[in-house]
C-alpha positions, 0 to 999 in steps of 0.5 A, spaced: 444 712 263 436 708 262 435 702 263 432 697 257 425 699 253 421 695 249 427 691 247 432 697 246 437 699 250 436 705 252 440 711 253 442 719 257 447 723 255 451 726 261 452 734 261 454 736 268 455 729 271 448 728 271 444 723 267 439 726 263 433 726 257 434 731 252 430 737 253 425 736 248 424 729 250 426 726 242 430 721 241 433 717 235 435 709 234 442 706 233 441 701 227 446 695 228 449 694 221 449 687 221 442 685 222 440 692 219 435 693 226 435 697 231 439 696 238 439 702 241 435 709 243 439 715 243 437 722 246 436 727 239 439 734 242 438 741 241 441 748 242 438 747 249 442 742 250 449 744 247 448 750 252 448 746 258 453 742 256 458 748 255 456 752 260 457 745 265 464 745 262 466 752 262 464 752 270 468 746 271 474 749 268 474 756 272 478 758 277 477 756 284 473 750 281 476 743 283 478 740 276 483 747 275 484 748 282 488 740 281 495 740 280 498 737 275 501 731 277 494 729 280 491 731 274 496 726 271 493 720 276 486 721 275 488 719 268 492 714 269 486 712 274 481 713 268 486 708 263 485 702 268 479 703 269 477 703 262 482 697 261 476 694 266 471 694 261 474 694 255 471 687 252 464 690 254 466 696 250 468 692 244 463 689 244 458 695 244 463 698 238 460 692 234 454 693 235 454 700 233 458 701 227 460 694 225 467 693 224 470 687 227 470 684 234 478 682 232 480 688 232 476 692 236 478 688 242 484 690 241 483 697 238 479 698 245 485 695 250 490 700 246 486 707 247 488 707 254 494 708 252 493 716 251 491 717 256 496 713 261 501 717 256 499 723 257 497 723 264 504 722 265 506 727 260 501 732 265 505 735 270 512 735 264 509 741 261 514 747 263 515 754 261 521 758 261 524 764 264 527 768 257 534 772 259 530 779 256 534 784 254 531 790 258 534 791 265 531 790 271 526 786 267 524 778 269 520 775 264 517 768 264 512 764 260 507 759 262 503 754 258 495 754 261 489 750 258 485 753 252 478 752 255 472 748 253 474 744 247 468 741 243 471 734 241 467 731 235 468 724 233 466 720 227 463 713 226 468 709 224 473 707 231 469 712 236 473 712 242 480 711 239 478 717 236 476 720 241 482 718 246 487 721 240 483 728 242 480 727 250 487 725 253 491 730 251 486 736 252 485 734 259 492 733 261 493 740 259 488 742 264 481 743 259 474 740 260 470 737 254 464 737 251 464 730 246 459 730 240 459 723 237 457 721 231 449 720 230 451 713 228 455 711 233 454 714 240 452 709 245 460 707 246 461 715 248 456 715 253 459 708 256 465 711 256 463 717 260 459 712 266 467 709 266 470 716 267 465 717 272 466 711 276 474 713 275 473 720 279 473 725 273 470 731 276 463 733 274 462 738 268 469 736 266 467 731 260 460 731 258 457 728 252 451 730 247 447 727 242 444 728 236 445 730 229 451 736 226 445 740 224 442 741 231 448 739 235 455 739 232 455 746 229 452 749 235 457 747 239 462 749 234 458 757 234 458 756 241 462 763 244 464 759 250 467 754 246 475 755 245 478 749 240 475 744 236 478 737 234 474 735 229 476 729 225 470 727 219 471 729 212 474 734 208 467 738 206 464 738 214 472 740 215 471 746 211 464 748 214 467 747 222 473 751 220 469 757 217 465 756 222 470 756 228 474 762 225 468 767 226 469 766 232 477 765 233 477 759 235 484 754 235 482 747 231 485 742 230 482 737 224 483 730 221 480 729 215 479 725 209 485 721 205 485 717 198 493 715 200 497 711 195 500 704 197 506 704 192 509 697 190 516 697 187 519 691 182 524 689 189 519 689 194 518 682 198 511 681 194 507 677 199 509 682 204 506 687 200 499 684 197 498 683 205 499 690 206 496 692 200 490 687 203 490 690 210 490 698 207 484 697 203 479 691 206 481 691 214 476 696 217 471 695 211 476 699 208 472 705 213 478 709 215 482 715 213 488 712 212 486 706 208 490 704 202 485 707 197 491 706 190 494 702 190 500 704 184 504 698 182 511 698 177 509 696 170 514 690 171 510 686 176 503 689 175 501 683 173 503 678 177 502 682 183 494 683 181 493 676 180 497 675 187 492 680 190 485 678 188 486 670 189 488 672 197 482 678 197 478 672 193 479 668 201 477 674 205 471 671 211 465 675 211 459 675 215 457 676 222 462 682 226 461 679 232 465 672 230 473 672 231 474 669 224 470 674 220 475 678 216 469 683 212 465 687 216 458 690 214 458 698 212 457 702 217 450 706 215 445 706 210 449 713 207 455 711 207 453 703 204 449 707 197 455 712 197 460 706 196 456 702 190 455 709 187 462 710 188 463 703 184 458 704 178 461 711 177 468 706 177 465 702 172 461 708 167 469 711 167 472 705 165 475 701 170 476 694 169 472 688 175 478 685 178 475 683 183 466 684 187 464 691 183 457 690 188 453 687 193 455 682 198 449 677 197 452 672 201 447 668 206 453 669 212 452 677 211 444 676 212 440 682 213 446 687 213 449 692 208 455 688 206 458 690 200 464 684 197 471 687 196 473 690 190 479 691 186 479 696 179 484 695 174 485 700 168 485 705 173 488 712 171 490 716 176 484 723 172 478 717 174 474 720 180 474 713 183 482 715 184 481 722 187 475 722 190 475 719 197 469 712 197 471 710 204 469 703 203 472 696 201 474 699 193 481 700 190 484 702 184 490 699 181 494 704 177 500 702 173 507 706 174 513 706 170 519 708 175 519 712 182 519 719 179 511 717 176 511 714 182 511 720 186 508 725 181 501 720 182 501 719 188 502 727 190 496 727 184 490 728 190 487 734 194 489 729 200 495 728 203 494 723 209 499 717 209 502 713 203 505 707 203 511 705 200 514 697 198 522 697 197 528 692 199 532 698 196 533 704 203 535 709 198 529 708 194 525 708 201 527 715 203 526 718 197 520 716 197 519 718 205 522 726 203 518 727 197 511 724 198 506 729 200 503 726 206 503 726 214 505 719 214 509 714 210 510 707 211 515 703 209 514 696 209 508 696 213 501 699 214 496 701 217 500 703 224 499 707 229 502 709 236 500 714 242 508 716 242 507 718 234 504 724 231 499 723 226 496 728 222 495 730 214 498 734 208 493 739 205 486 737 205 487 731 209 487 736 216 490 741 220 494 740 226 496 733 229 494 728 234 498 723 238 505 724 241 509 729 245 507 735 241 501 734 241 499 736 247 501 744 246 495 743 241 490 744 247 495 750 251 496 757 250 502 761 252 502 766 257 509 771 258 509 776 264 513 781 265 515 784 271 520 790 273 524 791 279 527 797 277 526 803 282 523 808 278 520 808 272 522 811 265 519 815 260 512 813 260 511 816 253 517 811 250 516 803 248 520 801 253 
């Protein structure tokens, strides 16, 4: 990892257990979203780079290497070794998170202490992997199975929570015995090369995880193209979902996706209602509204639909904004300049359909957002659910509010999306709740809350929201291939020219 130039922190990728430049020397800056300048210096790679990151994973994973001649349980340890390790630096990591993609210090402190939790639970899941021994119905015949790992799996991970999303695709690959090629996004990749220097130190073997930087159309899809790449875990949009996916199939490859999301928070007549405008608030303005789960609808029962509104926009009216950094900022900025011009976009299309401003419908001008790209939480009542700002995926600190008679035109909008990643459901009534649960066409639902998330639970989306799941016992079969063998005691054998 290089030292500080000119003022920026300046960085290497690491491919190979070796610190190194791009090969053709470029480089692109990392822009602190607060301040709107640059912070850090990041090499910009290219297909020779992605080549040696592979070829470097692939060696690593090869018989007779020391990560696949690791037993299991050792394996487990080292990650164990690597979560304690992490948990060391987690203040440092937050902090570097901030200063690349905004979001709060608040939460990111927490977010970065919890991702070690992947990684301890699937080091102990590691050597809990068993296969069978199948009573076959052929004589003189043993048949087992065993689970072995896939190979080199390209992990690429998104902007908005780096190492979360990271840990949700790397611990489980590792357990099961992988070795990795980690493409962050090229908004936010200095917390990913910070992240391979403390699994260095940790003792993961060289080659076992690399990293490479730069841009999707000079990096992430050669690595997707790449022959010697197994699987690739992907989490980002729908539209670059369908790319990799189409891409990945060429060349046979496992996937598992998590995609984009325009999930409904529904809120019934019985439901506590300041419970329900806190979670309201949490799934849309938590996290600048930058998350794939984010309670982008919000679906009210015509009963209360005003009141509940007016709840809702005198506690957003309070929400602190300004500087990530700060304990009591609750708002953070936009985490790019595309992404900031796609959100205000989003909200003159809202306004051109329609939509009434409940609540901001702009820039944040305040003198506490400085130079950033801030953009004030905003709430859109007259919503009909047809609207593009209720069916296209905006990623930023805007809702729709949409009215709803009873829970069959609840559910009937809520499932009138392409997406299906998380719903929320708001009920003092258990039957309504488990109604809600089995016919929302969603991977998650939460009743009562929102926005939780566990290493002990899958998680994952329903039509254009993803493939796969990521998180919790399963998943780990994800990053595992079956193998049967056969073998024969019998002293002669048959007729060859027969399917035994």
């Amino acid at each position: 990892m290089a030292a500080k130039k000119a003022g920026l922190q300046g960085y290497q990728m690491f491919i190979g257990g070796q610190w190194v430049d791009a090969a053709g020397g470029e480089t692109f800056e990392s822009l602190n979203p607060y301040t709107a300048k640059p912070w850090a210096r990041i090499p910009r790679a290219a297909a020779a780079d992605v080549d040696a990151a592979v070829e470097a994973a692939w060696a690593a994973g090869r018989h007779g290497s020391p990560w696949r001649s690791m037993t299991a349980s050792a394996r487990g340890a080292l990650l164990c070794r690597l979560a304690d390790a992490l948990a060391a630096e987690a203040d440092r990591l937050a902090e570097v998170e901030v200063r690349d993609n905004g979001k709060l210090i608040a939460e990111m402190s927490v977010q970065c202490k919890y991702l070690t939790q992947w990684y301890r639970y699937y080091g102990g899941l590691a050597d809990k992997v068993e296969g069978s021994v199948i009573p076959i119905d052929k004589p003189a015949t043993f048949n087992y199975t065993v689970w072995e790992p896939l190979g080199v799996v390209a992990c690429i991970v998104p902007w908005n929570s780096p190492l979360l999303l990271l840990a949700w695709k790397l611990a489980p690959a590792l357990a099961a015995g992988n070795t990795a090629v980690i493409k962050p996004s090229e908004y936010t990749s200095a917390s990913t090369l910070e992240f391979a220097r403390i699994a260095q130190q940790a003792g993961i073997p060289d080659g076992v995880i690399n990293v490479v930087t730069g841009f999707g159309g000079e990096v992430g899809a050669k690595l997707v193209e790449h022959p010697k790449v197994a699987k690739v875990a992907f989490t980002g949009s729908d539209a670059t979902g369908a790319a990799i996916y189409q891409a990945a199939a060429k060349g046979m490859k496992h996937v598992t996706m998590e995609l984009g999301g325009k999930s409904p928070n529904i809120v019934f007549d019985d439901a506590e209602m300041d419970n329900a405008v806190k979670g309201v608030v949490s799934g849309i303005f938590a996290a600048t509204g930058q998350t794939c789960i984010a309670g982008s609808r919000l679906l009210v029962q015509e009963s209360i639909h005003n009141e509940f509104v007016d709840r809702l926009v005198a506690l957003a009216k309070t929400a602190r904004m300004g500087d990530p950094m700060s304990f009591d900022t609750q708002v953070g900025p936009v985490t790019n300049i595309p992404q900031y011009e796609k959100i205000l976009h989003y909200i003159e299309v809202a306004k051109g359909e329609g939509a009434v401003t409940a609540l901001g419908g702009g820039k944040a001008a305040r003198p506490e957002c400085g130079d950033g790209w801030f953009v004030e939480p905003t709430i859109f009542t007259g919503v009909r659910n047809s609207m593009r700002i209720a069916q296209e995926e905006v990623f930023g600190p805007v809702l729709s509010v949409i009215p709803f008679r009873d829970l069959d035109e609840a559910i009937e909008i809520g499932n009138d999306v392409v997406y299906g990643l998380a719903a929320g459901v708001w009920t003092q009534n258990i039957r309504r709740a488990m109604v809600m649960a089995e016919r929302l066409e969603a991977g998650t639902v939460w009743v009562n809350t929102y926005r939780a998330v566990s290493y002990m639970s899958p998680f994952g989306g329903y039509k254009r929201s993803g493939l796969g799941r990521e998180s919790g016992q399963e998943m780990i079969k994800e990053y595992l291939q079956q193998k049967c063998i056969w073998i024969s005691t019998a002293e002669e054998v048959p007729n060859p020219f027969v399917l035994r």
